[in-house]
Every structure is written in C-alpha cells, then in structure tokens.
One Martini backbone bead per residue (centre of mass of N, CA, C, O) as a GRO file, in nm:
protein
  176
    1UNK     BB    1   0.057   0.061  -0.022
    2UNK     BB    2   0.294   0.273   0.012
    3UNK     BB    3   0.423   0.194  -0.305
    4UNK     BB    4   0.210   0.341  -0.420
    5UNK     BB    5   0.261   0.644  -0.292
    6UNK     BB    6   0.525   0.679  -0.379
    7UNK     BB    7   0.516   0.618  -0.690
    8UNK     BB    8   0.273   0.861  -0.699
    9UNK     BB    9   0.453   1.072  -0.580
   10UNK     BB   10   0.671   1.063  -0.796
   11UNK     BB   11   0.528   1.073  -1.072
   12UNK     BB   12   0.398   1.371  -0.991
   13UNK     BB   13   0.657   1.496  -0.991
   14UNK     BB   14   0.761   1.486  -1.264
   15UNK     BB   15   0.492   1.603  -1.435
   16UNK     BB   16   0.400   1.817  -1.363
   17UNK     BB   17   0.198   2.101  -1.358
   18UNK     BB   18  -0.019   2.321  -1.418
   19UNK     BB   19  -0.269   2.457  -1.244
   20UNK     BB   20  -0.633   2.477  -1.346
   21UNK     BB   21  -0.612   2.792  -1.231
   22UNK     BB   22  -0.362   2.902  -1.411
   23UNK     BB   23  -0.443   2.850  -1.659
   24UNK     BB   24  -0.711   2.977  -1.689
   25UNK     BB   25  -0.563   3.284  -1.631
   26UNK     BB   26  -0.408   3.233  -1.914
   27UNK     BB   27  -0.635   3.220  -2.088
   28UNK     BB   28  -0.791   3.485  -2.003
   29UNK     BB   29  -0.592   3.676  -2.121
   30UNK     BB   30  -0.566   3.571  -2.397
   31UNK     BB   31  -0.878   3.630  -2.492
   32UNK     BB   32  -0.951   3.872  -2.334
   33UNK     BB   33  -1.065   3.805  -2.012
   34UNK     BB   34  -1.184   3.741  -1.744
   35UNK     BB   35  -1.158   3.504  -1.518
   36UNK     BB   36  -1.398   3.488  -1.411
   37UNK     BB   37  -1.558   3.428  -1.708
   38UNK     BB   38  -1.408   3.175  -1.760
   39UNK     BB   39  -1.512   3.022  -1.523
   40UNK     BB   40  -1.799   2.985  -1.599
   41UNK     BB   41  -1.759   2.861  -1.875
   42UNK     BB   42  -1.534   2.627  -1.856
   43UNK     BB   43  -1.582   2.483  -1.560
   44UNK     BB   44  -1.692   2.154  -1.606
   45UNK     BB   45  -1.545   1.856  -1.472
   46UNK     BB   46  -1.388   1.788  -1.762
   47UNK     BB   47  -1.187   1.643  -1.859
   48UNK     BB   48  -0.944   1.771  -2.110
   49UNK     BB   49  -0.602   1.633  -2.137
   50UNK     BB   50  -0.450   1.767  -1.900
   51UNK     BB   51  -0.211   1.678  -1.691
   52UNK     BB   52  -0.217   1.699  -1.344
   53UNK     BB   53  -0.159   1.641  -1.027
   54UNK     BB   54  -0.448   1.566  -0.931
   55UNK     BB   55  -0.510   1.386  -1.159
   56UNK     BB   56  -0.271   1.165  -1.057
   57UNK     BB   57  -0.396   1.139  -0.773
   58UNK     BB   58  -0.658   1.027  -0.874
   59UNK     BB   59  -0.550   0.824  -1.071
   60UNK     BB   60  -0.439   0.626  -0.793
   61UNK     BB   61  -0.705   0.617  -0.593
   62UNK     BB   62  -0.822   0.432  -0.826
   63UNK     BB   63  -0.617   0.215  -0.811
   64UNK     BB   64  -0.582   0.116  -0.510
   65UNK     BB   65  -0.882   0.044  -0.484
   66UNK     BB   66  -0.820  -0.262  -0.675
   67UNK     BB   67  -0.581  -0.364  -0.491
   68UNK     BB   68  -0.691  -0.705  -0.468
   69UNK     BB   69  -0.901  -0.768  -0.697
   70UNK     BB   70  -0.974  -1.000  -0.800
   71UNK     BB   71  -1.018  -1.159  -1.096
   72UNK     BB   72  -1.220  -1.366  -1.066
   73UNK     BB   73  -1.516  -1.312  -0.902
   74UNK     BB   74  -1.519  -1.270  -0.544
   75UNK     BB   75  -1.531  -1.046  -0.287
   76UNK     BB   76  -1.604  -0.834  -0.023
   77UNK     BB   77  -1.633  -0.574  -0.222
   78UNK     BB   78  -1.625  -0.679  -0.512
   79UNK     BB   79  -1.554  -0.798  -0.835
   80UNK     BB   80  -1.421  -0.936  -1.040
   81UNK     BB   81  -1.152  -0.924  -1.310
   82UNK     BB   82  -1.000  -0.858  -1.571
   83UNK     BB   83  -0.732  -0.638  -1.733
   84UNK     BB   84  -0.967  -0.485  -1.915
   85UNK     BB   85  -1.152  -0.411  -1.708
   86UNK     BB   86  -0.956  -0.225  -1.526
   87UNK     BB   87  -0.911  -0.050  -1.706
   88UNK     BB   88  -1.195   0.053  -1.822
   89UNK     BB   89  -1.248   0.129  -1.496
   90UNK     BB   90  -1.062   0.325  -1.422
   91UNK     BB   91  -1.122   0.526  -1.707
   92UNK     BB   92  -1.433   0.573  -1.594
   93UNK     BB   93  -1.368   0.682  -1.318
   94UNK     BB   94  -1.173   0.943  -1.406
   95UNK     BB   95  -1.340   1.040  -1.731
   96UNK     BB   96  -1.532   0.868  -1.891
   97UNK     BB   97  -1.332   0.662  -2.053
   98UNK     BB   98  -1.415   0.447  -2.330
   99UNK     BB   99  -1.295   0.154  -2.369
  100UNK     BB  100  -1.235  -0.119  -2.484
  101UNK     BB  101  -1.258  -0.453  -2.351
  102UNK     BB  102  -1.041  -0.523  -2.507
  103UNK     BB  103  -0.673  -0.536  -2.536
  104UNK     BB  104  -0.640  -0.489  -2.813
  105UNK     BB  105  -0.862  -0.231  -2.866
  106UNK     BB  106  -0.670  -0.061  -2.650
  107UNK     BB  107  -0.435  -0.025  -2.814
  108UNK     BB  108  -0.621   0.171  -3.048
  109UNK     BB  109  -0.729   0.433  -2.815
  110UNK     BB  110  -0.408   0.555  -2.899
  111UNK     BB  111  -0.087   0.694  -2.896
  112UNK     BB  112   0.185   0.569  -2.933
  113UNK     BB  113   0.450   0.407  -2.741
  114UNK     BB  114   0.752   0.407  -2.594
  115UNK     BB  115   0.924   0.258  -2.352
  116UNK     BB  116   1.096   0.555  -2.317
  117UNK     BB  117   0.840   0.717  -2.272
  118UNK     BB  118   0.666   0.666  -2.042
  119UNK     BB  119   0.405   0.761  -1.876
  120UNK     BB  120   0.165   0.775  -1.636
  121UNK     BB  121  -0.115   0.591  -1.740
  122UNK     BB  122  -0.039   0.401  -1.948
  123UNK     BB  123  -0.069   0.166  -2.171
  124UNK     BB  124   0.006  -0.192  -2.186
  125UNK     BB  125   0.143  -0.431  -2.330
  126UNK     BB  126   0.102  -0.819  -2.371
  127UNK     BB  127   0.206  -1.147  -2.492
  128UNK     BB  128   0.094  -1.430  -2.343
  129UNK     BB  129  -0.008  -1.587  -2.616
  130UNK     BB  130   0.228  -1.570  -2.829
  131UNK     BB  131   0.002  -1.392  -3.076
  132UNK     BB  132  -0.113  -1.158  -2.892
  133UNK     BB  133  -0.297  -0.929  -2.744
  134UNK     BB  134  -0.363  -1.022  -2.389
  135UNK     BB  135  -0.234  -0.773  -2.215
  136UNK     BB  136  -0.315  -0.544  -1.932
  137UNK     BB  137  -0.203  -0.221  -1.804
  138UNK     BB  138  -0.061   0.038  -1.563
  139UNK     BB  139   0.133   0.288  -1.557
  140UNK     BB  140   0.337   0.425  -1.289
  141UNK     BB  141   0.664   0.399  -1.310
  142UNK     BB  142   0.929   0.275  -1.196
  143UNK     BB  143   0.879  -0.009  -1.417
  144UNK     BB  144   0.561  -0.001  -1.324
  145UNK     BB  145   0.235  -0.206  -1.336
  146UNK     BB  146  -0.092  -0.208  -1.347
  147UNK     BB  147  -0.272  -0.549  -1.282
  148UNK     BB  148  -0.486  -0.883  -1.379
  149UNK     BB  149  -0.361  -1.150  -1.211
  150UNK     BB  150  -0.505  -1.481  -1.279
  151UNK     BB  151  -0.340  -1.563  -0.964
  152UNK     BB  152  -0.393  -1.219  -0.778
  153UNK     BB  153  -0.477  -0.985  -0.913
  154UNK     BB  154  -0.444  -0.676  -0.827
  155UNK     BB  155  -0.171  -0.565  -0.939
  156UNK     BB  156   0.243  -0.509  -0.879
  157UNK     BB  157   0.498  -0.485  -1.163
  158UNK     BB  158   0.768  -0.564  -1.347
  159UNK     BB  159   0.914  -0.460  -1.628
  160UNK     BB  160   1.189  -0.640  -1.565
  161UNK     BB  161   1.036  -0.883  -1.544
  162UNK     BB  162   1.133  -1.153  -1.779
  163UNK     BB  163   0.850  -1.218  -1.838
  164UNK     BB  164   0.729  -0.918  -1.952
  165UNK     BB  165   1.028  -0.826  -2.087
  166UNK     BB  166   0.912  -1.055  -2.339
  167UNK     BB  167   0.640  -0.915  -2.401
  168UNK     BB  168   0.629  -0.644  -2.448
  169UNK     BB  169   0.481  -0.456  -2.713
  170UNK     BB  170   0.347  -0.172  -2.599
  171UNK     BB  171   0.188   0.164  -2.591
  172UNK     BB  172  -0.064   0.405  -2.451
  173UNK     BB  173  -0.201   0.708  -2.479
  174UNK     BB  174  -0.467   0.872  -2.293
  175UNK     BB  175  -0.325   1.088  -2.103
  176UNK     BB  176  -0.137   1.380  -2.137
   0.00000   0.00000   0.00000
C-alpha cells in the first residue's frame, strides 16, 4: 500500500504542470477576457486532456481502490475483474473514456508510445499468449505497472521482470 503512495506520489513530482486554476488565469488573458468570466463558462469538471498533479493523484487514488481485486470472482468488497476490465473500469471513473472491451481493441485507443517514453497513466499491453495483445496494465513509473493477474488478482508488477519484459509488445496514452 505504501509503495503505490510513494510510486504515485514520485511520479507525480517528475510530470507536475499547472494547477488548473493557474491555467484559467493564463487563458483568460490570452483569449482578453476576465478570470471570473472565464471561470464561470469553462470550468465544467470534465478532464480536458491534460494532466495536472491533481489529476494524477486522483487516478492513483482509483487503481489503489482496486489493488487487491480478485482476477474473477467475488471478494468481500467488489467483483472480480480480468486485465482489460480494470483497465477500462479505472479510466472510467477518472474521466468517463470508455475503452474498449479487450486488451487488444484498447491497443488502438490512442496515440503509440515507445517504452523509453512511459509517462504515470499509459497503457502497456503484452503477448502472453505468444500470438496477440492479449494482457493489459497500467503503467505507474519506476518500471512498474497495474494489472489484473489471473492468480493474485490487481497487483503492482516490474516490467523489468524477465516473464513481462519478453512479452512487452508497446504502449498508448490515454491522458496527456
């Protein structure tokens, strides 16, 4: 539990940007109208695409909800899940995008990232069945990624770990 705090809470530090409130300010400038006018028509609570510290600490809070997950199944507190279900239930209740089903289909969801550029939030995908995309994670930082593991249920794995990182097949970003 601490390591996923401290994981979110690191990779938080490296991607920071403007607070959205600071942001407003800067557009209400730009576009030469008033903070207050800006604010009353802008801000509607719909993810924009661009990541905030907030924003990232807040889909933390969401896959930590999840971590111990059974794969399928029932726990005492949710139902299980498997890989692509986790994912497309954690970024739907960050910003309501809604993914598709399986992990391959969640492949082409957006834009490739190579995996020397990871950035907190991206999708990783991987062939575990020597043939197709057919696992799904979440990449969190330092090499770690959340996933939906078919005996312990969501867990934090390393992608430098030998079994993951031969089957490693790429990446997309969901949130900017």
């Amino acid at each position: 539990m601490t390591r996923i705090v401290v994981i979110i809470f690191m990779a938080v530090l490296a991607g920071c940007t403007v607070h959205p409130k600071f942001r407003q300010q800067q557009e209400a400038a730009e576009q030469g109208r008033s903070h207050e006018q800006l604010q009353k028509t802008a801000y509607t609570g719909i993810y924009d695409g661009s990541s905030t510290t907030s924003e990232k600490l807040r889909l933390g809070e969401i896959i930590q909800q999840y971590l111990g997950t059974p794969y399928q199944g029932q726990s005492q507190y949710r139902d299980g899940m498997d890989c692509s279900a986790f994912t497309h239930r954690v970024y739907y209740e960050f910003d309501h995008t809604d993914l598709p089903r399986t992990a391959r289909e969640q492949a082409a969801a957006g834009p490739k990232v190579r995996s020397s550029d990871l950035q907190y939030g991206d999708l990783v995908f991987f062939k575990t069945d020597g043939r197709s995309i057919s696992h799904v994670g979440i990449y969190v930082g330092f090499d770690e990624f959340v996933h939906s593991s078919t005996s312990q249920g969501v867990i934090i794995s390393d992608l430098n770990d030998k079994y993951w990182k031969r089957r490693l097949v790429g990446a997309v970003r969901i949130i900017k």
